[in-house]
py3Dmol code that shows the C-alpha trace and the ligand (Angstrom):
import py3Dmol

protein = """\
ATOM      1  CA  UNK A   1      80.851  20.859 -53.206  1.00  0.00           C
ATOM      2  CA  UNK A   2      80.086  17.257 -53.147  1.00  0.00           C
ATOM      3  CA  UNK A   3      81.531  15.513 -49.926  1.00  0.00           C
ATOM      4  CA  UNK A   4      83.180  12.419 -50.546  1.00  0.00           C
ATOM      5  CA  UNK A   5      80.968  10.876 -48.002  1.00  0.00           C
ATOM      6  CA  UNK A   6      78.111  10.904 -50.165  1.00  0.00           C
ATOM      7  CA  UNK A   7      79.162   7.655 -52.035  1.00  0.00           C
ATOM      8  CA  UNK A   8      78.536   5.182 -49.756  1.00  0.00           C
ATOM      9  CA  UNK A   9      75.219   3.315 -48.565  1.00  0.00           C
ATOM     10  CA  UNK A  10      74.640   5.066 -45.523  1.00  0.00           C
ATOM     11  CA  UNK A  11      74.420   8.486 -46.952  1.00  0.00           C
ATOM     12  CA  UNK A  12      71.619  10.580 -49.233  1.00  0.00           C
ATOM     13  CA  UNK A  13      69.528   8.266 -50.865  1.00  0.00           C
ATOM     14  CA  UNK A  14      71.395   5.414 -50.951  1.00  0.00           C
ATOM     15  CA  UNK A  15      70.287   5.698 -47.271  1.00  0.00           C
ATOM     16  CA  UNK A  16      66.746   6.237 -47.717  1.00  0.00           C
ATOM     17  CA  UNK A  17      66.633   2.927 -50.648  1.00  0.00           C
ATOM     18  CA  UNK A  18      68.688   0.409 -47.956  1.00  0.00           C
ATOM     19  CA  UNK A  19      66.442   1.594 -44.636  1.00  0.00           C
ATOM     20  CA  UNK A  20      63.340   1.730 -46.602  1.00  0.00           C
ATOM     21  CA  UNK A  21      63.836  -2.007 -48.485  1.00  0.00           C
ATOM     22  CA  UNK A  22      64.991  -3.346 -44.897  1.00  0.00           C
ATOM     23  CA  UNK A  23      61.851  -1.709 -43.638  1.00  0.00           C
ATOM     24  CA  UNK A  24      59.626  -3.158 -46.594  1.00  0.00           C
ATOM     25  CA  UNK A  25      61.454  -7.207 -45.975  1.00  0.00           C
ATOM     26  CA  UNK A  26      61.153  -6.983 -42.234  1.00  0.00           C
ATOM     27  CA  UNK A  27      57.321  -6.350 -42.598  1.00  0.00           C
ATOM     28  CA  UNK A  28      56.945  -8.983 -45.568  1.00  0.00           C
ATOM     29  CA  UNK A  29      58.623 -11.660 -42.429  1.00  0.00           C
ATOM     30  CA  UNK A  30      56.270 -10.041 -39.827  1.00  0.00           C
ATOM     31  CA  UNK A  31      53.185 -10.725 -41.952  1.00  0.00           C
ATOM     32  CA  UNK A  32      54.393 -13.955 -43.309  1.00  0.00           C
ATOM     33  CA  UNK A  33      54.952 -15.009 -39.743  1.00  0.00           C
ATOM     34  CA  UNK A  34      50.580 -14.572 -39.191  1.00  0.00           C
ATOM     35  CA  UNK A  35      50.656 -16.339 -42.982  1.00  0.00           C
ATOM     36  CA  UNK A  36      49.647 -13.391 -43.744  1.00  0.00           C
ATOM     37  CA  UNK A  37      46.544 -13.090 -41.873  1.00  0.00           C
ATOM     38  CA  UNK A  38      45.070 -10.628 -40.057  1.00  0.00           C
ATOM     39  CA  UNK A  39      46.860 -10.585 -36.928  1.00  0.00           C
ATOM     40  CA  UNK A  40      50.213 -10.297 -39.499  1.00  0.00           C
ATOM     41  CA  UNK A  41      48.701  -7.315 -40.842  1.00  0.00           C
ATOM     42  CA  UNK A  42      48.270  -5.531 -37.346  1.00  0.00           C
ATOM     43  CA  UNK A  43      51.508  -6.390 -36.029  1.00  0.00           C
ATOM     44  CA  UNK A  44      52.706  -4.569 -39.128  1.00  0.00           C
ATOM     45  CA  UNK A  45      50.813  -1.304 -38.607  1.00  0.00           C
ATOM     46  CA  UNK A  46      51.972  -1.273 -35.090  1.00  0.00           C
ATOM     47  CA  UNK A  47      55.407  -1.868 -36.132  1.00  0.00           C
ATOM     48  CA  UNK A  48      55.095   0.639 -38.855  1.00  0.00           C
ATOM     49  CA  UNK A  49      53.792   3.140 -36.076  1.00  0.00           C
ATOM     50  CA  UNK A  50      56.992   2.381 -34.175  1.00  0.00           C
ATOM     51  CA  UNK A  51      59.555   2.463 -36.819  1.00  0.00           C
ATOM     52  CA  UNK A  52      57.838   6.215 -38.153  1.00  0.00           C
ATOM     53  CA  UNK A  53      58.360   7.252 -34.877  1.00  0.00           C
ATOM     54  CA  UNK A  54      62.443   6.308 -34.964  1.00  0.00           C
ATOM     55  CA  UNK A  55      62.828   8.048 -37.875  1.00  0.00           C
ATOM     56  CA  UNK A  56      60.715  10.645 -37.276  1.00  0.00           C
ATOM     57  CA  UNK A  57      62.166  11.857 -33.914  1.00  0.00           C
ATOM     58  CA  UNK A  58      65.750  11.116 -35.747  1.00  0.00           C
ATOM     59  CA  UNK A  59      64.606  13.769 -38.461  1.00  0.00           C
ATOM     60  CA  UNK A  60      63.078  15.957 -36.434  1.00  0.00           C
ATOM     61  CA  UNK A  61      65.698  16.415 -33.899  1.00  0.00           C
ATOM     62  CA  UNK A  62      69.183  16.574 -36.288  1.00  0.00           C
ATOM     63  CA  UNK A  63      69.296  20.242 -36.674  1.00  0.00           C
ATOM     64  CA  UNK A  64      68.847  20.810 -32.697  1.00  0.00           C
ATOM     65  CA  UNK A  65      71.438  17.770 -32.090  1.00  0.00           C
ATOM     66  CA  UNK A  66      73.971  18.802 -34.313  1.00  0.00           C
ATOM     67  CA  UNK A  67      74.109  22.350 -32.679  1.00  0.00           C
ATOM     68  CA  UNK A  68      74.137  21.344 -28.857  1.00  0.00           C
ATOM     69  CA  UNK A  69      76.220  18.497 -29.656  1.00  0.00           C
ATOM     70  CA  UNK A  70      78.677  18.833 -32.389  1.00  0.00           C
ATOM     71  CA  UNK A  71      80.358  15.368 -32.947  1.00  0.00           C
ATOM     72  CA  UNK A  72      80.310  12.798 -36.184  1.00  0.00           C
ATOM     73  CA  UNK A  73      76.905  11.194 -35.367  1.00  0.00           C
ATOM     74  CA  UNK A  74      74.989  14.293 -34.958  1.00  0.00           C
ATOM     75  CA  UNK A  75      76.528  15.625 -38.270  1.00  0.00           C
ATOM     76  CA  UNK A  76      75.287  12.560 -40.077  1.00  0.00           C
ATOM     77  CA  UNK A  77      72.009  12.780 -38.771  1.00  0.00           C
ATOM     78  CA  UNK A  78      71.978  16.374 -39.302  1.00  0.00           C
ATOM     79  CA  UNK A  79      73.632  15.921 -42.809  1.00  0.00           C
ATOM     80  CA  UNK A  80      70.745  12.888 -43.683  1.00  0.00           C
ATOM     81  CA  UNK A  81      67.962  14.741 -41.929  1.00  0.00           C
ATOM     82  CA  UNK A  82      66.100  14.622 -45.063  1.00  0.00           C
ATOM     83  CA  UNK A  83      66.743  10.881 -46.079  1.00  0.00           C
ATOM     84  CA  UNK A  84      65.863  10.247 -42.523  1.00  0.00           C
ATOM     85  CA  UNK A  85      62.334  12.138 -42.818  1.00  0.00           C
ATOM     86  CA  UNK A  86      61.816  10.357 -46.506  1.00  0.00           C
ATOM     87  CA  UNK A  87      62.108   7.072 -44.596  1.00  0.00           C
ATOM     88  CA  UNK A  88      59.608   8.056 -41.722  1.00  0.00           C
ATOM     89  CA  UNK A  89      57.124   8.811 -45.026  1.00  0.00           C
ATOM     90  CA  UNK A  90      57.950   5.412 -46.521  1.00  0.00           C
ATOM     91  CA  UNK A  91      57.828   3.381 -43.198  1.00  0.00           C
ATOM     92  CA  UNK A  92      53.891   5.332 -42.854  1.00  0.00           C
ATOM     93  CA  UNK A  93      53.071   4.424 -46.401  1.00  0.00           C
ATOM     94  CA  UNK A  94      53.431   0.446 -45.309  1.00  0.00           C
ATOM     95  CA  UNK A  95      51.186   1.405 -42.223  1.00  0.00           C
ATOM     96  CA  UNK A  96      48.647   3.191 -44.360  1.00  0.00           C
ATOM     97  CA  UNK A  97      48.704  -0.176 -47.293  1.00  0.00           C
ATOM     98  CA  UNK A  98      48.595  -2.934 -43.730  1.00  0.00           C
ATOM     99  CA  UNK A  99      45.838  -0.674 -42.667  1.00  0.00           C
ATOM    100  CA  UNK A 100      43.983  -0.692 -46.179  1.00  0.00           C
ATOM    101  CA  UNK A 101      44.732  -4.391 -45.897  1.00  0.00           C
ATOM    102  CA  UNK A 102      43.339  -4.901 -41.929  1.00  0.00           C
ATOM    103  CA  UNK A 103      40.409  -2.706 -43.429  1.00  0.00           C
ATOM    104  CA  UNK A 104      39.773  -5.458 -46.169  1.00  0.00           C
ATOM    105  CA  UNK A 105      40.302  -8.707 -44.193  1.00  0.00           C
ATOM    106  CA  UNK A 106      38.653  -8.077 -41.080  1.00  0.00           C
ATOM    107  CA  UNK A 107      36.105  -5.001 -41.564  1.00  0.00           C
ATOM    108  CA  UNK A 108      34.560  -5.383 -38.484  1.00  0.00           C
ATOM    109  CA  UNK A 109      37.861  -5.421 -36.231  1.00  0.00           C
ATOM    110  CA  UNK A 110      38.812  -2.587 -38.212  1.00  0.00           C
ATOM    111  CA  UNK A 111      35.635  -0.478 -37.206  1.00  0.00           C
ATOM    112  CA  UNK A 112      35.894  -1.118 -33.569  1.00  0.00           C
ATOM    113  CA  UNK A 113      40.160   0.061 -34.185  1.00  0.00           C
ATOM    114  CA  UNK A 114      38.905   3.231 -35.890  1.00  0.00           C
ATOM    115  CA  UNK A 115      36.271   6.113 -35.569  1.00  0.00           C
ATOM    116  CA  UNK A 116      35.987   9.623 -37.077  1.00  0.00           C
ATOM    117  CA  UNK A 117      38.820  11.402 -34.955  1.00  0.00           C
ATOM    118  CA  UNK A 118      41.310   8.607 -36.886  1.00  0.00           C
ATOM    119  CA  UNK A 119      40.084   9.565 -40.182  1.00  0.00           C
ATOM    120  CA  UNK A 120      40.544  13.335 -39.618  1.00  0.00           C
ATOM    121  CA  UNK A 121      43.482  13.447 -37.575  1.00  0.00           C
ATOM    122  CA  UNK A 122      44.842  11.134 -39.526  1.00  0.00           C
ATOM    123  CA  UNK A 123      44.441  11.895 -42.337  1.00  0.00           C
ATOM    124  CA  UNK A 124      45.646  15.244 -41.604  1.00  0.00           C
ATOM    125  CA  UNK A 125      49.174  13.670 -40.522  1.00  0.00           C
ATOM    126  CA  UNK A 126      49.336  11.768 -44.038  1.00  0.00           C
ATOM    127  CA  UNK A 127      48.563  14.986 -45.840  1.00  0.00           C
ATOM    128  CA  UNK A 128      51.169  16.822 -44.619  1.00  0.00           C
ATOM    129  CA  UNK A 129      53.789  13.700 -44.834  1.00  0.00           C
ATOM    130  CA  UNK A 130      52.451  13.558 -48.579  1.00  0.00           C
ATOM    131  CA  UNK A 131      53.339  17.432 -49.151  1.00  0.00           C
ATOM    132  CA  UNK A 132      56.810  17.341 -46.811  1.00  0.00           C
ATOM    133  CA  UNK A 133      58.082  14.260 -48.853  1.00  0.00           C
ATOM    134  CA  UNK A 134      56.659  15.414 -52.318  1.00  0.00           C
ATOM    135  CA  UNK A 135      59.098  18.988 -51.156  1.00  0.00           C
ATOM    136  CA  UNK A 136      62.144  16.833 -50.128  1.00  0.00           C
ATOM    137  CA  UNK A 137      63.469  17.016 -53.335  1.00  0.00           C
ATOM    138  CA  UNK A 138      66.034  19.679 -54.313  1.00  0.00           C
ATOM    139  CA  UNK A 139      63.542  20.693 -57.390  1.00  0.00           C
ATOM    140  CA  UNK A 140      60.327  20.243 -55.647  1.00  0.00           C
ATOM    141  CA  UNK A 141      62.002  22.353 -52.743  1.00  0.00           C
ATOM    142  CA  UNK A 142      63.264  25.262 -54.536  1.00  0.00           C
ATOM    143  CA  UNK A 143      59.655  25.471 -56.709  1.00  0.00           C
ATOM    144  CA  UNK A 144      57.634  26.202 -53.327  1.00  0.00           C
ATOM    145  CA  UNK A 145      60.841  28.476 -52.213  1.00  0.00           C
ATOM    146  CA  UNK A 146      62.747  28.293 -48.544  1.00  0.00           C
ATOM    147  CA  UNK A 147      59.849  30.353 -46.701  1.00  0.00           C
ATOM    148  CA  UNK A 148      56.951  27.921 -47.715  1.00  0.00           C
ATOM    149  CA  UNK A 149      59.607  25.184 -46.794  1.00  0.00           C
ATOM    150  CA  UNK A 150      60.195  26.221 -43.680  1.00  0.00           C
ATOM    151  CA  UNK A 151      56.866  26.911 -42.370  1.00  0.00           C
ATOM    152  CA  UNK A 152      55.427  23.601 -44.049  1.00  0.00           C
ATOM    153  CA  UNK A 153      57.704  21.727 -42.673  1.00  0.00           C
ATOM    154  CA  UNK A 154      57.762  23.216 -39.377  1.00  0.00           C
ATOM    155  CA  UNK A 155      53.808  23.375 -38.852  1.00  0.00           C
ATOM    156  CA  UNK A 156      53.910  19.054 -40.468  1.00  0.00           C
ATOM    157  CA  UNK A 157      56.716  18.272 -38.011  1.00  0.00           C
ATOM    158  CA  UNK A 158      54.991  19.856 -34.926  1.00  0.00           C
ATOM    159  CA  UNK A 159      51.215  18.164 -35.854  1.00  0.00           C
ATOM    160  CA  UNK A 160      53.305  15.148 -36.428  1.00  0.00           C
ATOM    161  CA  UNK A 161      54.755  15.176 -33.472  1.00  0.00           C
ATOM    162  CA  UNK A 162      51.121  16.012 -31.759  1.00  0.00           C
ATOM    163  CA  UNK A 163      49.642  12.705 -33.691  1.00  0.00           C
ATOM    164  CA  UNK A 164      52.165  10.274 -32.136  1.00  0.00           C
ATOM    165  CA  UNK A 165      51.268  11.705 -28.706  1.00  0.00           C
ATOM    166  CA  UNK A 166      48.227  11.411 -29.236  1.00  0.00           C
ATOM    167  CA  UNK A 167      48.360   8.004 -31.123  1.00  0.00           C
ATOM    168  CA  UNK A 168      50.196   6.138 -28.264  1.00  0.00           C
ATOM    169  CA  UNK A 169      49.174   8.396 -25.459  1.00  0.00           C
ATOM    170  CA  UNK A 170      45.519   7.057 -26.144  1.00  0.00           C
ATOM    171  CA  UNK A 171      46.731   3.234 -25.494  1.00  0.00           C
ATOM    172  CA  UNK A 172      48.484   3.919 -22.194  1.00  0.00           C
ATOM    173  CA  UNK A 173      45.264   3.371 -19.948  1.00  0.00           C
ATOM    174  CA  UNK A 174      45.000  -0.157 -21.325  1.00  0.00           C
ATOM    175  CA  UNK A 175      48.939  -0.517 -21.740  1.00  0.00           C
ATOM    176  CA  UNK A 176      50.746   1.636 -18.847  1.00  0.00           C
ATOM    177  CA  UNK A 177      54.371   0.606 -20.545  1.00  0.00           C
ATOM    178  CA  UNK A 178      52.867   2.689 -23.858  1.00  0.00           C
ATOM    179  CA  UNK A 179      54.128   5.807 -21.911  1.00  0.00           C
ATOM    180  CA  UNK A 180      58.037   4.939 -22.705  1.00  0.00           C
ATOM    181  CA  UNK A 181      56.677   5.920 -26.269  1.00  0.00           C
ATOM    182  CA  UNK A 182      56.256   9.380 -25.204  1.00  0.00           C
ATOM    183  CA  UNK A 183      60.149   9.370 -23.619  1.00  0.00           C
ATOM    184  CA  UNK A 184      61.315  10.396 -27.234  1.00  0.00           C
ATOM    185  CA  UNK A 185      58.561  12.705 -28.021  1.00  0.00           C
ATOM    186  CA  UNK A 186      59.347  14.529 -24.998  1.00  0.00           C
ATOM    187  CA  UNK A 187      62.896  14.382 -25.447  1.00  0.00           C
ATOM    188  CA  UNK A 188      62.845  15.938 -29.307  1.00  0.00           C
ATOM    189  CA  UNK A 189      60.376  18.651 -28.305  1.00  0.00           C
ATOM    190  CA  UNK A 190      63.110  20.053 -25.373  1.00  0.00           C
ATOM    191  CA  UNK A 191      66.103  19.513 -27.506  1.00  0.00           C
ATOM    192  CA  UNK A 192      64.809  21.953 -29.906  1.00  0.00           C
ATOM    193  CA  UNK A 193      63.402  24.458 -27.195  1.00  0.00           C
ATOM    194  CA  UNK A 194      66.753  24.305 -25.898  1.00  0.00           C
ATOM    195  CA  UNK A 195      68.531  24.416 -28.954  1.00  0.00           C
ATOM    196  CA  UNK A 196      66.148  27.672 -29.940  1.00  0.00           C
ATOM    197  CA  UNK A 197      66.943  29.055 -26.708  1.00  0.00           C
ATOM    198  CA  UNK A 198      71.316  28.072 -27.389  1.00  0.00           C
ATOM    199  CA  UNK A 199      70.381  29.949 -30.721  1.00  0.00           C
ATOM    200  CA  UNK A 200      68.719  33.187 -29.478  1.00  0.00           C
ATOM    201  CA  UNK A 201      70.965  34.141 -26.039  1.00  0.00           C
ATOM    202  CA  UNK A 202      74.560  35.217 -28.121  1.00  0.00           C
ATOM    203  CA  UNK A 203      72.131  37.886 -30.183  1.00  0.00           C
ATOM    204  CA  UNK A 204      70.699  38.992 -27.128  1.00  0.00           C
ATOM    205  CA  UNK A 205      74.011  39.442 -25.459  1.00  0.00           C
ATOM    206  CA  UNK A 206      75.193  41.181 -28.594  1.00  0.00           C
ATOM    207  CA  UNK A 207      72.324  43.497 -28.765  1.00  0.00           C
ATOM    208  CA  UNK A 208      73.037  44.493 -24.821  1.00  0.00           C
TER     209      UNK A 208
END
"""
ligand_1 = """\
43
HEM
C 43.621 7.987 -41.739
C 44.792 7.728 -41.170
C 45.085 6.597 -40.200
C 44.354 5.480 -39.901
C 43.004 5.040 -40.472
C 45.117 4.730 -38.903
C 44.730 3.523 -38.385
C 45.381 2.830 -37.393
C 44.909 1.609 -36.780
C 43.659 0.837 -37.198
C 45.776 1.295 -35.797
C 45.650 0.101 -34.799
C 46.070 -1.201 -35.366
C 45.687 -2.335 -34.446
O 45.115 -2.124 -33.364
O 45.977 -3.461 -34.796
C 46.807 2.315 -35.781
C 47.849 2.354 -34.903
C 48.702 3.416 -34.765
N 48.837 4.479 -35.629
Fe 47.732 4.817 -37.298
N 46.291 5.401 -38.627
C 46.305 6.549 -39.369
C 47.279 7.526 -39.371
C 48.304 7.605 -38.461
C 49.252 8.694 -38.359
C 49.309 9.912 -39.289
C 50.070 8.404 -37.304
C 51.229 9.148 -36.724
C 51.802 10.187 -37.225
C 49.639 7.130 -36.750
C 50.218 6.514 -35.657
C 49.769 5.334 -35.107
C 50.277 4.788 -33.873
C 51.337 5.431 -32.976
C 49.615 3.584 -33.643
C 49.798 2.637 -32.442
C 50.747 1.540 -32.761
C 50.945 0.614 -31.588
O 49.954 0.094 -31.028
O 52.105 0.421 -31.218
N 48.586 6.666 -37.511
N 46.552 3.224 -36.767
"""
view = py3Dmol.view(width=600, height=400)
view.addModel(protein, "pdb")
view.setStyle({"model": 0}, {"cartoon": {"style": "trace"}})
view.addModel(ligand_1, "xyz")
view.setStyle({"model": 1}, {"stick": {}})
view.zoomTo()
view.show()
């Protein structure tokens, strides 16, 4: 049964194409207003990190949204869950091309931004958004079958959610207001404790 909703531009994929070119212009004016130099590039990978983070705490907190609060936003966020986590993948692939870019224009400044805890935890966070968005489609999905789904998804959603953590939570000694970042880290890891907990007390009282 296909809802009628599914027709307009803020639904399903239409979704994912209007956030994700809004996301790709915004950047293209952030750079352009550096000229496109370095300090455009930067701004963009920050932004990036920001805007991943929206969507990813949108995505990753639908399901447990939708079941403490039932109402119409938390059913379209729970009903675009996975357009939602698509556009957290696209909004990182811009951060991972500005930081291929920062890497090319200003190697040096790049060096001192990296070491070899951002290339392995890293680039553990962009393997697993490579395999959760290359399984977010209904084919790709039902190839790897629910279980693999769920556990993949589960064990890239909570590493995700450990990278951001420890992505901004490394910048709060030089920039105390970096905390607020964690705010919605903290607040999608208890809504879905609480949700699991909503989820598990009627069986228990059943079972009794
Ligand atoms: C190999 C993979 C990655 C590399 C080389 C990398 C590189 C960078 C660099 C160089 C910056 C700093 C830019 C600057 O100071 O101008 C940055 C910022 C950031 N990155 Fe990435 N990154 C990677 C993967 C990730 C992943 C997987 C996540 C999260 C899931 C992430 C989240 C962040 C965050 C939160 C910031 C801080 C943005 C801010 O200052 O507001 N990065 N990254």
């Amino acid at each position: 049964m296909t809802p009628p909703h599914r027709q307009n531009w803020f639904e399903g994929w239409r979704l994912f194409a209007v956030l994700t070119l809004t996301l790709a212009g915004l950047c293209v004016w952030i750079a352009g207003m550096r000229q496109f130099e370095v300090d455009g590039v930067r701004m963009v990978i920050r932004f990036t990190a920001r805007t991943s983070l929206l969507f990813f705490c949108l995505a990753f907190s639908a399901a447990a949204l939708a079941r403490l609060w039932p109402n119409g936003w938390t059913r379209w966020t729970r009903r675009n869950r996975r357009y939602l986590g698509v556009t957290f993948a696209a909004s990182h692939g811009i951060h991972a091309v500005a930081i291929a870019c920062f890497a090319i224009m200003d190697s040096a400044a790049y060096a001192a931004a990296t070491n070899a805890a951002s290339y392995i935890f890293g680039g553990i966070g962009y393997a697993f958004i490579i395999a959760m968005a290359a399984t977010s489609f209904d084919r790709s999905a039902a190839t790897i079958g629910p279980r693999a789904f769920r556990i993949l998804h589960l064990a890239g959603g909570y590493y995700l959610l450990f990278q951001f953590t420890v992505s901004f939570g490394k910048r709060i000694p030089d920039m105390p207001l970096y905390a607020l970042f964690l705010l919605p880290l903290l607040a999608v890891m208890a809504l879905r404790l609480i949700a699991m907990a909503a989820r598990r007390t009627p069986h228990r009282v059943q079972a009794g």
